[in-house]
C-alpha positions in Angstrom: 119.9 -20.3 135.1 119.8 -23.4 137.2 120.8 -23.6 141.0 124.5 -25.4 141.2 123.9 -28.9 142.1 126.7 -28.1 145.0 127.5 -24.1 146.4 129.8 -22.7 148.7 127.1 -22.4 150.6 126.3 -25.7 151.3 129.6 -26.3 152.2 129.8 -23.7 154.9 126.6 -24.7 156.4 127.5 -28.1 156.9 130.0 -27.4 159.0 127.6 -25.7 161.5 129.1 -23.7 164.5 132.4 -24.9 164.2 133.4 -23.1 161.0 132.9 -19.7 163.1 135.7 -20.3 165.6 138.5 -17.6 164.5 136.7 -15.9 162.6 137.3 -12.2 162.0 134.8 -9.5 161.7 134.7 -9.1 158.0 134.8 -13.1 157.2 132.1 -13.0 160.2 129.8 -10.4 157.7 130.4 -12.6 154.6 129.8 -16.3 156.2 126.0 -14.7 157.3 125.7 -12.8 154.3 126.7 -16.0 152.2 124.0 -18.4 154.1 121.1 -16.3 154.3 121.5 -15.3 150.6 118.0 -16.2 148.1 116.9 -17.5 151.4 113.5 -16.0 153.7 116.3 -14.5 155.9 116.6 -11.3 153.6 113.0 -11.2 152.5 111.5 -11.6 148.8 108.5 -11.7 147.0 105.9 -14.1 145.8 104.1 -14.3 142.2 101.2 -16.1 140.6 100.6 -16.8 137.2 97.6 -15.1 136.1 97.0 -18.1 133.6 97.7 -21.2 135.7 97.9 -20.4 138.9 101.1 -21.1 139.3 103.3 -20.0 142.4 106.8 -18.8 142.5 108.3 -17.3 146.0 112.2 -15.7 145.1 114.3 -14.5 147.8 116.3 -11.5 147.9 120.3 -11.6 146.9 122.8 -10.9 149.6 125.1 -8.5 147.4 127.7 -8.8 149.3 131.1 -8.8 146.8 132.3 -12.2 148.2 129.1 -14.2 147.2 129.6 -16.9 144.9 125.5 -16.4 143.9 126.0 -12.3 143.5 128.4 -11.8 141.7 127.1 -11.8 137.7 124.9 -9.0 138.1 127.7 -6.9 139.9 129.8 -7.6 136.9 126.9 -6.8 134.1 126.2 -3.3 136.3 129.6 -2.9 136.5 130.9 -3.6 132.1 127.8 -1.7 131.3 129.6 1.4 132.8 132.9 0.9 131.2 131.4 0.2 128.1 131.2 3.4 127.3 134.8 4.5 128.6 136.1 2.5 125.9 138.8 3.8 123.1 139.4 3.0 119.8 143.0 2.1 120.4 145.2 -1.9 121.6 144.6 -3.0 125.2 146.7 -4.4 126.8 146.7 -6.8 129.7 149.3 -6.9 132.4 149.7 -8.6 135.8 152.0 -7.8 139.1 152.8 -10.3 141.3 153.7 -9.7 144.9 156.9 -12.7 145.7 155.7 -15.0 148.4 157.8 -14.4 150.9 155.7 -10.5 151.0 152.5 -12.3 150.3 152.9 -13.8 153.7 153.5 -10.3 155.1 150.6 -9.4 152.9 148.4 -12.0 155.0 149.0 -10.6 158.1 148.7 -7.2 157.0 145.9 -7.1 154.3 144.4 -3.8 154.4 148.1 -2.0 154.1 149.7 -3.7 151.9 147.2 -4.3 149.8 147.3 -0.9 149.3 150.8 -0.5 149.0 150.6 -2.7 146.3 147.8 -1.3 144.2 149.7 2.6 144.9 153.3 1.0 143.8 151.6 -0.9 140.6 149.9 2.4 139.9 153.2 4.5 140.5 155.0 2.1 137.9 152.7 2.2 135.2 152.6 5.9 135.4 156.4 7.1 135.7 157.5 4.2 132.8 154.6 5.7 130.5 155.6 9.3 130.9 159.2 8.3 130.6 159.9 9.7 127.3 162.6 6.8 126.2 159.2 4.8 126.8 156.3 6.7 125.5 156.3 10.1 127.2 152.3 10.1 127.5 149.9 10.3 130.3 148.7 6.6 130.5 145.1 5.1 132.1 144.7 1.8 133.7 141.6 -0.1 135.2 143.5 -2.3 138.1 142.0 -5.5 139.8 143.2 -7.1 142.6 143.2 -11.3 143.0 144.3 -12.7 146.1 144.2 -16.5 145.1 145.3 -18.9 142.8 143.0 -21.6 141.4 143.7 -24.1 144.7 142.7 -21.1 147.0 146.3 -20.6 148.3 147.4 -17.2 149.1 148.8 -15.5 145.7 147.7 -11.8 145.7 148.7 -10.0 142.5 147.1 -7.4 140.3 145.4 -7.3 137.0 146.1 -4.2 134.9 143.8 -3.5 131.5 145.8 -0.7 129.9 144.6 1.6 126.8 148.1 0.9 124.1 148.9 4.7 124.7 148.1 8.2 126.3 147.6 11.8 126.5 150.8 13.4 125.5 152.2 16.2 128.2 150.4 19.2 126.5 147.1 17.0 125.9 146.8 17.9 122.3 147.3 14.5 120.6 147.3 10.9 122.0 150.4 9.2 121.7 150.0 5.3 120.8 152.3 2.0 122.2 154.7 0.7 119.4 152.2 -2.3 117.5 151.9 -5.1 119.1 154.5 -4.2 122.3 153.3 -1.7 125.5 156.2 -1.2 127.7 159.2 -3.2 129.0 158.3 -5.9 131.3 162.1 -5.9 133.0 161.9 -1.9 133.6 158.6 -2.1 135.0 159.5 -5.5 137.0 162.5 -3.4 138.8 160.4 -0.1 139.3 157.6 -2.2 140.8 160.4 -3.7 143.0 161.9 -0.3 144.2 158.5 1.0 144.7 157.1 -2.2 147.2 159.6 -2.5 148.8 160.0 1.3 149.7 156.5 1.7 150.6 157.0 -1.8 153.0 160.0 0.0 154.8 158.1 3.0 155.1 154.9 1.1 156.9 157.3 -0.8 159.0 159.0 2.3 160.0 155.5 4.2 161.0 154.5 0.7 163.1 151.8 0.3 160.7 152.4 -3.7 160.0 152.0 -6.3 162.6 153.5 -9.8 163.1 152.1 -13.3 164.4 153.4 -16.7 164.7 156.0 -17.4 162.4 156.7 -13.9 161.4 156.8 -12.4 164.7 161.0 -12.2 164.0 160.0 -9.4 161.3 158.9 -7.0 163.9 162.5 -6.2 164.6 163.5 -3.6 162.0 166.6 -5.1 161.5 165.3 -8.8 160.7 162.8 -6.9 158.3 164.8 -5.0 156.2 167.0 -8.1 155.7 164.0 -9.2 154.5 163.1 -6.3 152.1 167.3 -6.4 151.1 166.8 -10.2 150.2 163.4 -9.2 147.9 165.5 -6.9 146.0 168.0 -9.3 144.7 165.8 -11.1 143.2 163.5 -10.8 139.9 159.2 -9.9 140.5 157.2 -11.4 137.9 155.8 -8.6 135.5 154.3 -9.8 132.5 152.4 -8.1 129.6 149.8 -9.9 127.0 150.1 -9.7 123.3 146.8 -7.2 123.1 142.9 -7.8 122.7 141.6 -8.2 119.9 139.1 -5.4 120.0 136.4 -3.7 122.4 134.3 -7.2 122.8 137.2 -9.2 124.2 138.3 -6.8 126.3 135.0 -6.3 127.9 134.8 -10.5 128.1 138.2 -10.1 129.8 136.9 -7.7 132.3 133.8 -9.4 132.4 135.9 -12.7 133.8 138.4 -11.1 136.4 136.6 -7.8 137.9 134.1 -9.7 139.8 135.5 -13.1 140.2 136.4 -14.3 143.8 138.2 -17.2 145.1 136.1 -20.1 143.5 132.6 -20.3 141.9 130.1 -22.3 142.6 130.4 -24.1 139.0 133.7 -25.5 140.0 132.9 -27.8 142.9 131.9 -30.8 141.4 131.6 -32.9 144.6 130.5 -32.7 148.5 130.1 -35.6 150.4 129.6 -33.8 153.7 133.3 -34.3 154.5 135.2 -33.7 151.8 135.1 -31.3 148.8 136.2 -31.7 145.0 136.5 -29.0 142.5 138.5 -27.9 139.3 141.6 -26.5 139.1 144.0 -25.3 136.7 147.6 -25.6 137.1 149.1 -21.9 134.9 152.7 -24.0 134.4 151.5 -26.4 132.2 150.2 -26.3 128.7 147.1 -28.1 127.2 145.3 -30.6 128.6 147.5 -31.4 131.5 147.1 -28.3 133.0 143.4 -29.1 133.8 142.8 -31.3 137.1 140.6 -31.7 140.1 141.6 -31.4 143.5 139.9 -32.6 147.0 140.4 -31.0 150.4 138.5 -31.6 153.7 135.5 -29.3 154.1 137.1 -27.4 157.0 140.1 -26.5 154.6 138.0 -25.5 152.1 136.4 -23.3 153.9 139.7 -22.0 155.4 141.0 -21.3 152.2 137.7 -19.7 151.0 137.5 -17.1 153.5 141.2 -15.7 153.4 140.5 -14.0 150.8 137.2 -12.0 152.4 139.0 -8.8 152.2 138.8 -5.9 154.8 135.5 -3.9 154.8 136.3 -0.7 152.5 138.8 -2.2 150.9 138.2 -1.5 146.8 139.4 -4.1 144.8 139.1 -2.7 141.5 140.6 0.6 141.2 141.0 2.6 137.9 144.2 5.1 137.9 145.6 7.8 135.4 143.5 9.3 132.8 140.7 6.6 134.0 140.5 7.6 137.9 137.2 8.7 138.6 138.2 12.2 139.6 139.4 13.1 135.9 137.7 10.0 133.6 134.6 11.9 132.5 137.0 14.4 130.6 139.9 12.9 130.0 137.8 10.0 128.1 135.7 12.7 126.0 139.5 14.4 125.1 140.8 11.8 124.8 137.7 10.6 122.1 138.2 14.3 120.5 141.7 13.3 119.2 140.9 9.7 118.4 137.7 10.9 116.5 139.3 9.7 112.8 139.2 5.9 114.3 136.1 5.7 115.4 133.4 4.6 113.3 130.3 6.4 112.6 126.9 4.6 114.9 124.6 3.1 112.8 121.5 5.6 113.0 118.8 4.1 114.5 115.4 2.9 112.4 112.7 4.9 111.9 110.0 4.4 113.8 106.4 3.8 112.4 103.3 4.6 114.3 102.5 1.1 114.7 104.7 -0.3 116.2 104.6 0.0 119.6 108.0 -1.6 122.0 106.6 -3.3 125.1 108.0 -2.3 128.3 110.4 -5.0 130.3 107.9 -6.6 132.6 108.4 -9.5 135.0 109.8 -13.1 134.1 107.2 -15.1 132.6 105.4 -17.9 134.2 107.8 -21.1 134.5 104.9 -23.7 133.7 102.6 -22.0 130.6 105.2 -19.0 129.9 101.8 -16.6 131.0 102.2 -13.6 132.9 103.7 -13.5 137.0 101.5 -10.7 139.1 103.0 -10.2 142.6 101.0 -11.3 145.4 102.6 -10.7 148.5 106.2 -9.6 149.9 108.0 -11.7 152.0 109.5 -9.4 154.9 113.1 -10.7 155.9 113.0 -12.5 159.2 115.5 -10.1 161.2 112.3 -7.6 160.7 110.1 -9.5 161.9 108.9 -8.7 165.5 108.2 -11.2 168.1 104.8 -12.3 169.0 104.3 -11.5 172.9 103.2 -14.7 174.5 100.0 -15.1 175.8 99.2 -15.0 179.4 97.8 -17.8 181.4 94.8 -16.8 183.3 95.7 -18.3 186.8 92.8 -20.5 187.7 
């Protein structure tokens, strides 16, 4: 795949030492991981074309989960791994919004209620699915969470993929979602609600949140549970998706929102060293209209770029239920056992004949003549490399 005429990367660079100034740890970690990635910084290797001669050096990848450049291999690893915990049942796609006044407590308070929310979203989908004027089954849920909107502002909610049913109580039969509806947006909307806003009281209680600037007010308990009082009275958006249409759309789904960060490198489409322009999509209007560009000074593109570097150990995809890793392994294969008369037999493989032979996966292929890449040399990342003691001068 070709480079990006313009990166993130770039972008950051050019705005040399300055861009480090307030910087905290964690957005420290990803601005050097970001620059030195596929460069001589992390190392690599070189090849030659045993045909041509011709010479390709590529650098190592960063990995690290807020890379623009890393992140379609982490998402191949990663749907090669639920491919298999598929079911032969709806999905369901549904999406919990934290209301902006909490996001801006959220901000200043990332690693706790961050997961608050992901523990009061899992809490909801669990206690409406067991209900049994709901469904009265034991549901599973894969949970994502997305800090942004398509500008880069500050809009954390969560992205639920839900399997259209569930173990029943005494795990002897799976219990499926009415067709074409999972649960009631409105009851889940007001548990979420409940649950949030109890877990917030219950952090600020315990001293666990802290308050800057603006929202210093909110570190009197009073001032913050006016707060909390005024959140209640009003509606959280819940919504649910009509379902996917089978196994390969909802590992395309996945395939889009598990890995994605705040923007990709395709959607800048201009960098003049001062200012940046980039896609964006605006979710309240239909068509058309709702695609536009938008332009922002490099330094607030960068700003709004690393807010949403989340805190080191902080998972952002989370899987719950009957999909937590703890129980997946069997609840999936009992969970298989009583969906067994929907699946569909595998196609058996072909026989194989004795001369045919399947050639192992060897190296890309020579860019010039398409003949075969040998590797030549490693290229040993520069923070190993040790520095060469400077000669003496013999004192005449």
């Amino acid at each position: 795949m070709p480079r990006p005429a313009i990166e993130v990367a770039d972008i950051l660079r050019g705005l040399g030492p300055a861009l480090r100034d307030g910087l905290s740890r964690d957005q420290h970690r990803a601005v050097n991981a970001i620059l030195s990635c596929r460069t001589a910084a992390l190392g690599g290797h070189v090849s030659r074309c045993e045909d041509c001669g011709t010479m390709d050096v590529a650098y190592n990848s960063c990995r690290n989960r807020h890379c623009p450049r890393c992140q379609a291999a982490a998402s191949y690893e990663w749907l090669e791994a639920r491919r298999r915990d598929l079911l032969p049942v709806a999905y369901y796609h549904v999406v919990f919004t934290l209301p902006a006044p909490l996001a801006r407590v959220a901000f200043q308070n990332k690693r706790m209620v961050y997961d608050a929310l992901f523990k009061a979203v899992s809490e909801t989908l669990m206690t409406i699915g067991a209900d049994p004027k709901h469904l009265g089954a034991k549901l599973g849920a894969t949970l994502v969470l997305h800090t942004w909107g398509s500008a880069m502002t500050h809009h954390p909610h969560i992205h639920g993929v839900v399997p259209g049913g569930g173990l029943a109580p005494d795990g002897k039969r799976w219990v499926d979602c009415r067709r074409g509806f999972f649960l009631p947006v409105r009851v889940l909307s007001r548990l979420f609600r409940r649950l949030m806003c109890e877990r917030l009281a219950s952090l600020q209680a315990a001293g666990k949140l802290g308050f800057h600037g603006d929202l210093s007010p909110l570190a009197d308990p009073e001032a913050f549970a006016r707060l909390l009082k005024s959140q209640r009275r009003r509606d959280w958006v819940v919504y649910a998706k009509r379902p996917f249409a089978g196994p390969d759309q909802v590992l395309a789904y996945l395939a889009r929102y598990t890995h994605r960060i705040a923007i990709s490198n395709s959607r800048i489409t201009a960098y003049d060293g001062q200012r940046v322009t980039f896609r964006v999509k605006d979710y309240r209007k239909q068509g058309e209209t709702r695609y536009g560009v938008m332009t922002l000074a490099a330094s607030e593109f960068a700003r709004r770029f690393l807010q949403h570097v989340l805190p080191d150990g902080l998972h952002r995809i989370r899987h719950v239920g009957l999909l937590a890793n703890t129980q997946r392994r069997a609840a999936i294969a009992q969970a298989r056992s009583l969906l067994a008369d929907r699946i569909s037999p595998p196609e058996p493989p072909p026989e194989p004949t004795p001369a045919q032979e399947v050639p192992a996966p060897g190296p890309a292929p020579c860019p010039c003549c398409g003949g075969r890449m040998i590797l030549v040399e490693r290229v040993t990342p520069a923070a190993q490399l040790s520095r060469r003691p400077q000669a003496r001068m013999d004192s005449s």
